[in-house]
C-alpha positions as CSV (number, residue, x, y, z in Angstrom):
1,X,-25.5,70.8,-30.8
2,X,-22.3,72.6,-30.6
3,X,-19.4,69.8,-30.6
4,X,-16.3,72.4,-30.9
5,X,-17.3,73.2,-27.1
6,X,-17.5,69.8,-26.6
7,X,-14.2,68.8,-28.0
8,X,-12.3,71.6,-26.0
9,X,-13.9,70.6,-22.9
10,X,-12.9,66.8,-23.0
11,X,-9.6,67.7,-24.5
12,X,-8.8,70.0,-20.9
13,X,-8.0,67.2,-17.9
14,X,-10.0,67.4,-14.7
15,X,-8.4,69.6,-12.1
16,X,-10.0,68.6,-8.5
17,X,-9.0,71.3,-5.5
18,X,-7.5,69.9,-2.9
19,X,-9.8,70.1,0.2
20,X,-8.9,72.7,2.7
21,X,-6.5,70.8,5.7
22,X,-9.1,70.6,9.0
23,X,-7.5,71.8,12.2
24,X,-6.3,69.0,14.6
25,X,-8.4,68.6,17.1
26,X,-7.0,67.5,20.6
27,X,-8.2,66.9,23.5
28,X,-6.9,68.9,26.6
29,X,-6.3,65.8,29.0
30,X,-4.3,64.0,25.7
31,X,-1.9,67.1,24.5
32,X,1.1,65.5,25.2
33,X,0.2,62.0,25.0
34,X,2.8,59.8,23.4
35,X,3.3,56.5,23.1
36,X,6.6,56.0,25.0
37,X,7.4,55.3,29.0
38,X,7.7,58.5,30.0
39,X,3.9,58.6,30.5
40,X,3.8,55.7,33.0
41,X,3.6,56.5,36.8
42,X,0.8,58.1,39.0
43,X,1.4,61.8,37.9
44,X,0.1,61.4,34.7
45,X,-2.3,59.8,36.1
46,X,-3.5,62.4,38.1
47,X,-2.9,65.2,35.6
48,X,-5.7,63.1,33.4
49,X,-8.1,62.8,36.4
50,X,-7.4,67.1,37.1
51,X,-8.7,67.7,33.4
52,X,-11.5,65.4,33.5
53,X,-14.7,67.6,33.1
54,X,-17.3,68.3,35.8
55,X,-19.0,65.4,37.8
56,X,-16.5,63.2,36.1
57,X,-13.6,64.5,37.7
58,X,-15.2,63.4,41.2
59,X,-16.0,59.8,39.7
60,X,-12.1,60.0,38.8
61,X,-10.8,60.6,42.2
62,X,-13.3,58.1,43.9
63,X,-12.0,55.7,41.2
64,X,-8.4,56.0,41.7
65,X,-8.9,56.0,45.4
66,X,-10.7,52.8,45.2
67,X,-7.9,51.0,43.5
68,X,-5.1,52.3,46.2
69,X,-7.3,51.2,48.6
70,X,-7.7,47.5,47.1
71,X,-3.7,47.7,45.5
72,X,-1.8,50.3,46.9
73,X,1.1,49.9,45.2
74,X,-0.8,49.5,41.8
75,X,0.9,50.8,38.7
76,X,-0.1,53.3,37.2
77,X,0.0,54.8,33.5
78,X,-1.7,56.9,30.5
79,X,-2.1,54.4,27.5
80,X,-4.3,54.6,24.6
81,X,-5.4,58.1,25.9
82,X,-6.8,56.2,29.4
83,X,-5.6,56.0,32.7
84,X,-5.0,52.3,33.3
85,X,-4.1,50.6,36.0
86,X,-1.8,46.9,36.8
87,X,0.2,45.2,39.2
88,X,3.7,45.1,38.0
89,X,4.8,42.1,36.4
90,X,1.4,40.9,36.0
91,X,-0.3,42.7,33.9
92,X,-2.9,45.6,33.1
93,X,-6.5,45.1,35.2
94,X,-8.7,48.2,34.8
95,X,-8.5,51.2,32.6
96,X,-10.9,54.3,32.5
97,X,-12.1,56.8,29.5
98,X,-13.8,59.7,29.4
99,X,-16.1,60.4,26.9
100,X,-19.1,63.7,26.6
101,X,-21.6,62.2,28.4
102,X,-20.1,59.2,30.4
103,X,-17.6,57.4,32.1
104,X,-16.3,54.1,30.3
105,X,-14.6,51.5,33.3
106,X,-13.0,48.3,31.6
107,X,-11.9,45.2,33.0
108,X,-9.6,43.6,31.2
109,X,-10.7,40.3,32.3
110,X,-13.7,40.8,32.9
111,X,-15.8,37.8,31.9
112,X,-14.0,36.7,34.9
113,X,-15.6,38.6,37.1
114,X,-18.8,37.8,39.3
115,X,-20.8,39.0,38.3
116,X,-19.8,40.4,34.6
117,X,-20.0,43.7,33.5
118,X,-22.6,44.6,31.0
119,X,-20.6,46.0,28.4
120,X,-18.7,44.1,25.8
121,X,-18.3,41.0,23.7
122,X,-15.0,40.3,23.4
123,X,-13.0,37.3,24.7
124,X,-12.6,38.5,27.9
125,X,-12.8,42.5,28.4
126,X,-15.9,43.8,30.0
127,X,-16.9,47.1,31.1
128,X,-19.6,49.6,32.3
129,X,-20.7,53.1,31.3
130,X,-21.0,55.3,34.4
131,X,-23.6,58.4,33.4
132,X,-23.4,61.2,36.5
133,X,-26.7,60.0,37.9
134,X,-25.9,56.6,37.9
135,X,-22.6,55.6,39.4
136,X,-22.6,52.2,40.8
137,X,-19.7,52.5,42.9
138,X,-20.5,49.8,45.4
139,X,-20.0,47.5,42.4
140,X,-17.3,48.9,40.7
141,X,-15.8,48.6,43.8
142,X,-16.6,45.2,44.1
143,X,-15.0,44.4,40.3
144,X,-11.6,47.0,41.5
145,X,-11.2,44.4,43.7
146,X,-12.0,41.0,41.9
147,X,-10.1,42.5,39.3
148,X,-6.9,42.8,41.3
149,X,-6.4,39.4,41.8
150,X,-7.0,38.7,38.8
151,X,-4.9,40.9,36.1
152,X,-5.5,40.3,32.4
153,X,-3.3,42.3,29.6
């Protein structure tokens, strides 16, 4: 056994690289997101819904229509990287977020709703996942306006 090399080696401290700094990834319909009011209001709004992807950007459209059919002077604003909607003074009702594969559509007081929405188990948010061959839109419908008159957040 050859302690010499053994002494130098635990007499040197441990020197750990750094790891190499990953790129931030953003995503195109968040690059200028911030967390302040100048994102509120129906522009934004619709500048989320023109970058959604593919089938989703259809679902978008038919969503936002629904609510200013049902509320047409609902507000509107880009929160938490989501579109959501409220009535002013009253509170946030829906919000929508996009993910690869589906469309998330909360209800923030949901559990309130008739009937609930499938997803969630929280004290009173629900939502559903809308996948491009199953869209439930009659329903949604339904819950866009149940949740109008009822605004939670």
């Amino acid at each position: 056994m050859n302690t010499k090399k053994n002494k130098a080696a635990s007499a040197r401290p441990a020197v750990r690289k750094a790891p190499a700094a990953r790129p931030r990834q953003i995503r195109r319909w968040n690059s200028t997101a911030r967390r302040d009011d100048k994102f509120d209001g129906d522009v934004r709004v619709q500048a989320y819904i023109a970058a959604m992807p593919e089938w989703m950007r259809g679902f978008g459209e038919r969503l936002d229509a629904m609510v200013t059919r049902h509320a047409p002077h609902a507000q509107r604003a880009v929160k938490w990287n989501s579109p959501v909607y409220g009535i002013e003074g009253q509170g946030w009702f829906m919000a929508m977020h996009v993910f690869r594969i589906h469309v998330k559509v909360s209800f923030f007081a949901g559990t309130s709703l008739k009937p609930v929405p499938p997803g969630g188990t929280g004290n009173s948010a629900r939502w559903i996942d809308v996948y491009e061959d199953d869209l439930h839109e009659t329903m949604i419908d339904e819950w866009i306006r149940q949740a109008i008159a009822r605004p939670g957040t």
